[in-house]
C-alpha positions in Angstrom: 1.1 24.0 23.1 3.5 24.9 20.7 1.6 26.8 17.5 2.0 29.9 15.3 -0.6 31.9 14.2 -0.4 33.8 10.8 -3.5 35.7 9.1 -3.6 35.0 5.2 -6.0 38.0 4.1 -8.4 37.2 0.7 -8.3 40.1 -1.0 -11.0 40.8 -4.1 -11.0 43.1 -6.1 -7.8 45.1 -5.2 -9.3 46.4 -1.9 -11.8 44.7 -0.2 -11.6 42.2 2.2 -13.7 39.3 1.8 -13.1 36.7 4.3 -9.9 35.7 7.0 -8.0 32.6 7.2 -6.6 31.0 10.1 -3.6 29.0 9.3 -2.1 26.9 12.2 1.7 25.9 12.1 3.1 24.0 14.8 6.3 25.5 16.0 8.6 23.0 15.7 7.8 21.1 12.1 7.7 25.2 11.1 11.0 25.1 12.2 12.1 22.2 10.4 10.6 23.6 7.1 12.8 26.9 7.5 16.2 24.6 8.1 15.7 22.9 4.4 19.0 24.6 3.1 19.8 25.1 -0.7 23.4 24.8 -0.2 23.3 21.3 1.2 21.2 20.1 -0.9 23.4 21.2 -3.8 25.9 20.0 -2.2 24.7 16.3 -1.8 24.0 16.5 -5.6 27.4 18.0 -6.6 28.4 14.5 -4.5 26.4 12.1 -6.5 27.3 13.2 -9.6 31.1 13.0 -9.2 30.7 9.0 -9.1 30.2 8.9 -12.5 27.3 6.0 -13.3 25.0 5.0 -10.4 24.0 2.2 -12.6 22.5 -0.7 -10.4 24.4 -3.0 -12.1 27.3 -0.8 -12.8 30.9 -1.1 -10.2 30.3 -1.8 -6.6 33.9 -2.6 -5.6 35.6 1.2 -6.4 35.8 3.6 -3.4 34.8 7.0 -5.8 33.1 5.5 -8.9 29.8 3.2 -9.6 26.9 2.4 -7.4 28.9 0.7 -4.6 30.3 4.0 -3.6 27.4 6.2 -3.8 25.4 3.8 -1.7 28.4 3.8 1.3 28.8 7.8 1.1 24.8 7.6 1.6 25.3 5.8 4.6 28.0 7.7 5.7 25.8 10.7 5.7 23.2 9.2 7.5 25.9 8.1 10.2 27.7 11.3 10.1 23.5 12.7 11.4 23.5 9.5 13.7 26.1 11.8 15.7 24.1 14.5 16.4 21.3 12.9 18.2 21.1 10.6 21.3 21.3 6.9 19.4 17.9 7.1 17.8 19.0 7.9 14.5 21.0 4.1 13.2 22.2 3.7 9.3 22.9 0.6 7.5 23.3 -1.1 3.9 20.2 -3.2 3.3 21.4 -5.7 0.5 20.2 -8.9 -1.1 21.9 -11.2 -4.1 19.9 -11.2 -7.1 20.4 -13.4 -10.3 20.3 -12.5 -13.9 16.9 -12.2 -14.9 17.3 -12.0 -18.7 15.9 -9.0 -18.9 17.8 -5.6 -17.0 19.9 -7.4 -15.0 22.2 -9.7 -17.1 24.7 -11.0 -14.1 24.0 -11.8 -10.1 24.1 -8.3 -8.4 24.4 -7.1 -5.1 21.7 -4.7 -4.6 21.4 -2.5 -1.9 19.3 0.1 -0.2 21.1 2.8 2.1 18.7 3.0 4.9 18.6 5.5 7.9 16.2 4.5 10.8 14.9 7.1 13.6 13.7 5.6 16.5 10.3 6.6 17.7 10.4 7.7 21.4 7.5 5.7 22.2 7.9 2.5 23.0 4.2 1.0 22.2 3.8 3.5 18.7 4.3 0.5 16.6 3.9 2.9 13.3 6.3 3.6 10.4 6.5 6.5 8.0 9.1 5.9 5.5 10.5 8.1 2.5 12.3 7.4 -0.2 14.3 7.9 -3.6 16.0 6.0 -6.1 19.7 6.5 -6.0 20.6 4.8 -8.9 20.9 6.6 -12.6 20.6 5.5 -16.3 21.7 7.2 -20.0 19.9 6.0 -22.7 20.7 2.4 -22.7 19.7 1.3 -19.1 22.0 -1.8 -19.9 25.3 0.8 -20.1 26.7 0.4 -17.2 30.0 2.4 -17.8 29.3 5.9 -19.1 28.3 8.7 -17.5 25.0 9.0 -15.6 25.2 11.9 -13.7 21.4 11.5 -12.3 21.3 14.8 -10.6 17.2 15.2 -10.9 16.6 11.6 -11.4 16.9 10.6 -8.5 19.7 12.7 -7.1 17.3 15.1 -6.3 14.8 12.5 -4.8 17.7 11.1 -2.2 18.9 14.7 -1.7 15.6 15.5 0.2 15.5 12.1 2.0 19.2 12.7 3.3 18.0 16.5 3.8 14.9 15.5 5.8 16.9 12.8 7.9 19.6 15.7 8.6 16.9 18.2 10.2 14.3 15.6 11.7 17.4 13.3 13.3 17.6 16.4 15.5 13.8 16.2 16.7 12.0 13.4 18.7 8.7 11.6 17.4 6.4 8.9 18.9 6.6 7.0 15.6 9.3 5.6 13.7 10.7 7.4 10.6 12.7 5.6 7.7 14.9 7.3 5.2 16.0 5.4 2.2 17.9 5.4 -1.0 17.1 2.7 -3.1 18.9 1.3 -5.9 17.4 -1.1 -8.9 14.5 1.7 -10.2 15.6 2.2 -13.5 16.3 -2.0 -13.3 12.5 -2.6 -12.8 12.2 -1.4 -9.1 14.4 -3.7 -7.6 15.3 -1.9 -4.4 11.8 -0.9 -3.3 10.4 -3.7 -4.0 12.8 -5.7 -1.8 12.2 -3.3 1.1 8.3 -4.0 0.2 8.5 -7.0 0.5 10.5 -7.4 3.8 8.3 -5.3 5.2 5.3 -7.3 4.6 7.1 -10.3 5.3 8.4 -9.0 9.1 5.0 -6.9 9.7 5.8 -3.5 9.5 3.3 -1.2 10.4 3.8 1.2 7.7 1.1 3.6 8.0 2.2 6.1 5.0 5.0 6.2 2.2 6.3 9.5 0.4 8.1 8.5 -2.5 10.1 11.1 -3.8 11.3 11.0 -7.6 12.5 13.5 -9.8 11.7 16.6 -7.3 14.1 19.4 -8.5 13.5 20.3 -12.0 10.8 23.3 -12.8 10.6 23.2 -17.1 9.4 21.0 -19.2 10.5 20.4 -23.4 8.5 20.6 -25.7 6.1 23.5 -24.1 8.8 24.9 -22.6 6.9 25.6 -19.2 8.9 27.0 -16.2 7.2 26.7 -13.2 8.7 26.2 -9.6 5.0 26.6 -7.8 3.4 23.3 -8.8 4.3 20.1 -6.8 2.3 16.5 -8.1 1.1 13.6 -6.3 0.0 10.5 -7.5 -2.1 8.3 -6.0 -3.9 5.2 -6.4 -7.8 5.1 -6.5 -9.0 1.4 -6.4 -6.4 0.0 -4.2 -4.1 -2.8 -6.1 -3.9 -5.1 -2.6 -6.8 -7.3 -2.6 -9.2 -5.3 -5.0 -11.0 -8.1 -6.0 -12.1 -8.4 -2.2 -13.0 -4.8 -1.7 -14.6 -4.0 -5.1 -18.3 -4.6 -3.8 -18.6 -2.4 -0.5 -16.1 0.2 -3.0 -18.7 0.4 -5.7 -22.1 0.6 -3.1 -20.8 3.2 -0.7 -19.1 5.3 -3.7 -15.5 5.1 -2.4 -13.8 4.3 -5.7 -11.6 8.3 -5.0 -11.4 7.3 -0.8 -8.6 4.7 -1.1 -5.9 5.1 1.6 -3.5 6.1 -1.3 -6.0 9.1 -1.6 -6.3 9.9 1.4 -2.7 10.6 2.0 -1.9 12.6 -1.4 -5.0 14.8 -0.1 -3.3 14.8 3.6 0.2 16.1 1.4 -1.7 18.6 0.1 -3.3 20.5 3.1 -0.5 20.1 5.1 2.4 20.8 2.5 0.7 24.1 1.1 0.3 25.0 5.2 4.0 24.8 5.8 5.2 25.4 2.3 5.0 28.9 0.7 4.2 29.7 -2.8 4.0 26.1 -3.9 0.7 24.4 -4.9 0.1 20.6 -4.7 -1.7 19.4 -7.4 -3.1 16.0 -7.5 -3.1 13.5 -9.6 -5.6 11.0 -9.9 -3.1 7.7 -11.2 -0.8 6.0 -9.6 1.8 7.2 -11.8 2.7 8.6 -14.8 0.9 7.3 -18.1 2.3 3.5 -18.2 4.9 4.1 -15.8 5.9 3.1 -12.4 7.5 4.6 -9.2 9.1 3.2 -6.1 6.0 3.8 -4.2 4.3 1.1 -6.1 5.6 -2.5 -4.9 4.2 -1.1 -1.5 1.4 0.0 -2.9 1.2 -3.8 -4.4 1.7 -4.9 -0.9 -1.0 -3.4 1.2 1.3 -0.3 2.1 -0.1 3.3 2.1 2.1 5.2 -0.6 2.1 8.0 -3.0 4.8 9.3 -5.4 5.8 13.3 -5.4 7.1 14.3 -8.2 7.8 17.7 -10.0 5.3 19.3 -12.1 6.8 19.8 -15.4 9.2 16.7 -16.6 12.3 17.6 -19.5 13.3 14.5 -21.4 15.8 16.5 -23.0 17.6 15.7 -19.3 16.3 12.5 -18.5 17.6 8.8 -19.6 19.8 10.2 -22.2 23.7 10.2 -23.0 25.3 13.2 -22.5 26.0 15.0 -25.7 24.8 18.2 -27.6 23.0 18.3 -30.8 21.5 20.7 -33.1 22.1 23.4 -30.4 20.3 21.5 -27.2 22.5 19.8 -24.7 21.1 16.5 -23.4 21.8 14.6 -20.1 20.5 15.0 -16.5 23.2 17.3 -15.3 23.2 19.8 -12.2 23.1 23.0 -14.7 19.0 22.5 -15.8 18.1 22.1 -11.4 16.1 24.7 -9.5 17.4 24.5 -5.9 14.7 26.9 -4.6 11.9 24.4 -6.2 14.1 21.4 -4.7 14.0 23.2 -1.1 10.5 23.8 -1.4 9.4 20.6 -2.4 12.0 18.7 0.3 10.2 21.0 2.8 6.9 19.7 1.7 8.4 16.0 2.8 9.6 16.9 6.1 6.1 18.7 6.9 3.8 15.5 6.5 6.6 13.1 7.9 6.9 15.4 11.1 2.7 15.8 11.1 2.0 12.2 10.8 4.9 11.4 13.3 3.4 13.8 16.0 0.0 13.3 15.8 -2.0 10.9 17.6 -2.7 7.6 15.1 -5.8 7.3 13.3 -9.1 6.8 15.3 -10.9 3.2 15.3 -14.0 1.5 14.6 -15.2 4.9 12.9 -19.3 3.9 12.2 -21.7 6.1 10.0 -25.3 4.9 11.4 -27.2 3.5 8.8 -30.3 2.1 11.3 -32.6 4.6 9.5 -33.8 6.9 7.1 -32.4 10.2 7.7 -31.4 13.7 6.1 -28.8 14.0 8.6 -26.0 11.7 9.2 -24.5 10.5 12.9 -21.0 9.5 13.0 -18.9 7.4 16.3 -15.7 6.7 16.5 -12.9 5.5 19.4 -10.0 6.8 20.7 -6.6 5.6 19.2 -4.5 3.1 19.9 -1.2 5.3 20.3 -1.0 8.7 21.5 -3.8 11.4 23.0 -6.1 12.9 21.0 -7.8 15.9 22.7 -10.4 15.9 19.7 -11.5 14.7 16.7 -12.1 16.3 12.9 -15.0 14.8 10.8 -13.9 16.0 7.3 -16.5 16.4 4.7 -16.9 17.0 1.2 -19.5 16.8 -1.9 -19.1 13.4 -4.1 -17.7 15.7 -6.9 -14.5 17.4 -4.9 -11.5 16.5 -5.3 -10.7 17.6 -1.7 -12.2 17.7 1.9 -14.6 20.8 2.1 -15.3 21.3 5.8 -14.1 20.1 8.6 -15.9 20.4 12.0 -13.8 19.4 15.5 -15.1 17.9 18.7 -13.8 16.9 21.6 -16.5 13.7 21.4 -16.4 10.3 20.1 -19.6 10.9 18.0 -21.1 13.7 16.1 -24.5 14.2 14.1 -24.1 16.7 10.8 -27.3 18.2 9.5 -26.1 16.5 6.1 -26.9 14.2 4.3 -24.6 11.1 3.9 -26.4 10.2 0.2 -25.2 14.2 -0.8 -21.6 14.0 1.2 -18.4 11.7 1.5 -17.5 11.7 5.3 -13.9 10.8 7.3 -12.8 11.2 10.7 -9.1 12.6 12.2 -7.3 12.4 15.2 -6.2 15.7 16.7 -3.5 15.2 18.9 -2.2 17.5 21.9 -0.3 20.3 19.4 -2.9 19.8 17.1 -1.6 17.7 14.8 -3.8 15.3 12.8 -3.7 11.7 11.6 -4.7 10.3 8.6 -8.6 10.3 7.7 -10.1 7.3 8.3 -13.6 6.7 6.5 -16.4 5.2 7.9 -17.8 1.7 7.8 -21.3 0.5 8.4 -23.0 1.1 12.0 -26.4 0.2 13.3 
């Protein structure tokens, strides 16, 4: 069993030590966090920026300028990775003709996605983990399809850490199935990802989780003038947008309106990013976006899909949507000059740590039961194995109705387990721990008799 152990010490008061933390890192995702490398990440942005405008509607016929050519030399990294592995790791252009809508597209357009697909080694592990960002950029008027848009936080920095994490994780060999995609159409409405959404709910993807990465490499903010590279968000949905309407009753009697599966995996990127990932917190937050904004997590979302959006904590829209120009002494425009590589390392590394987590572990438990037959101040749980992978044991998470986060967790080796808790007092969950110890997304429980 591959793990490395490292003591965190809790010191109060200056002196004293008040309690000892174990923290578990699996060997080889450890070593995938420490191969995120600055230099090629500024690299890959130094790249995007030279073709000008990556406009979704802007040239896709020139080899160096426009969206046409960023989206092949995306490819053409994921290809040049493709070399290094044994024929898991394929790459293609993912495209589909739209019309004119009247609104951000004003002529038929050939959008594509630049997708990079690594195999799962298992042959029955039907699951999918895909990441993304948007690889397309905007100035002010997201109709401009000529000038400048050098987009080197939004998104370059997003599709920097998806072509970062397929660099690394190409090298390493999962059950499951990884996806690694730059999508183009977000600043036209979500175009790209909502194509790929849709395909994949059309063809039956198993898509058990999707990080969507946008705007992750940037640590100030205007206005308040914050500079902080240590805070990381996630949003998540609470009330799940598929098929609400049909969930809202059992959501509303067993108190679930914060236990969507949206939740579930932001909390999941926070425990298992802040293991791997040094001086960086993850902060949720409780939206599915921004305040009356959208990300390319949410046509999945929309479609039954598991996602969340990761995105930096302070945003600058001094360097975001605007032409490049200087006035009254502050220089506008999204250019490589106002990044933090450190922050973008450290919040790339956060990505590879859940995808390679999720992809290891054993998937999620079934037919997970809280027994409701009677009365009781305690409260039995029973589960059954998984249907891919071995799990040597099992996690039952707990946490007061209040937190934000899961408060305890208690591991067996059983497929049931009775807590001297109360289940009107306590939100419960169970995890998969497979053999290196690597855990699958909570499941919470249904009704049992």
């Amino acid at each position: 069993m591959k793990k490395i152990y490292s003591l965190v010490l809790l010191i109060a008061l200056g002196s004293s030590i008040k309690a000892q933390t174990l923290i578990n890192r699996n060997t080889d995702i450890d070593r995938m966090v420490k191969a995120v490398n600055q230099d090629s990440l500024k690299s890959y942005i130094s790249k995007m920026v030279t073709f000008g405008t990556r406009s979704t509607i802007s040239d896709i016929k020139s080899k160096t300028k426009g969206i046409g050519a960023a989206r092949n030399w995306v490819v053409g990294k994921f290809n040049q990775f493709a070399k290094q592995g044994d024929g898991r790791l394929t790459a293609f252009l993912d495209t589909v003709t739209l019309k004119a809508d009247g609104k951000r597209v004003d002529k038929p357009i050939l959008l594509g996605n630049a997708v990079a697909i690594l195999k799962g080694t298992d042959a029955n592990d039907k699951r999918v983990y895909v990441v993304s960002g948007h690889l397309d950029s905007r100035v002010t008027d997201v109709m401009n399809r000529t000038s400048d848009a050098p987009g080197a936080n939004d998104d370059g920095s997003g599709v920097a850490g998806v072509i970062e994490a397929a660099r690394i994780m190409s090298q390493y060999k999962f059950p499951s199935t990884i996806i690694f995609v730059a999508v183009s159409g977000e600043e036209q409405s979500l175009l790209g990802s909502g194509f790929m959404a849709i395909k994949a709910k059309k063809e039956g993807w198993n898509i058990d989780a999707m990080l969507n990465n946008d705007m992750i490499g940037s640590n100030n903010s205007s206005e308040t003038q914050i500079i902080d590279n240590t805070k990381l968000r996630v949003f998540s949905e609470g009330l799940p947008s598929f098929e609400l309407e049909k969930n809202a009753k059992s959501i509303r009697q067993f108190g679930l309106e914060n236990d969507g599966k949206s939740r579930q995996l932001a909390r999941y990127v926070k425990e298992i990013g802040e293991r791997y990932v040094d001086q960086l917190e993850v902060k949720l937050i409780y939206r599915n976006d921004r305040f009356l904004r959208g990300g390319d997590h949410t046509p999945f979302v929309d479609n039954g899909f598991t996602a969340v959006r990761i995105t930096e904590m302070n945003e600058n829209f001094d360097h975001q949507h605007q032409d490049l120009r200087t006035e009254n002494g502050i220089k506008y425009g999204d250019l490589q000059e106002f990044m933090d590589f450190e922050y973008l390392r450290k919040n790339t590394a956060v990505n590879i740590s859940v995808l390679a987590n999720l992809a290891k572990a054993a998937s999620e438990p079934t037919e997970v039961k809280v027994d409701v037959k009677n009365l009781s101040n305690s409260t039995f749980l029973s589960w059954k194995a998984p249907v891919n992978g071995t799990a040597k044991g099992y996690y039952v998470l707990m946490r007061e109705t209040s937190s934000s986060v899961w408060q305890k967790k208690f591991f067996t080796n059983a497929t049931e387990l009775r807590l001297p808790y109360s289940k009107d007092n306590y939100l419960f969950a169970v995890q998969s721990v497979g053999k290196e110890d690597n855990e699958s997304l909570p499941v919470v429980p249904g009704i049992g008799r």
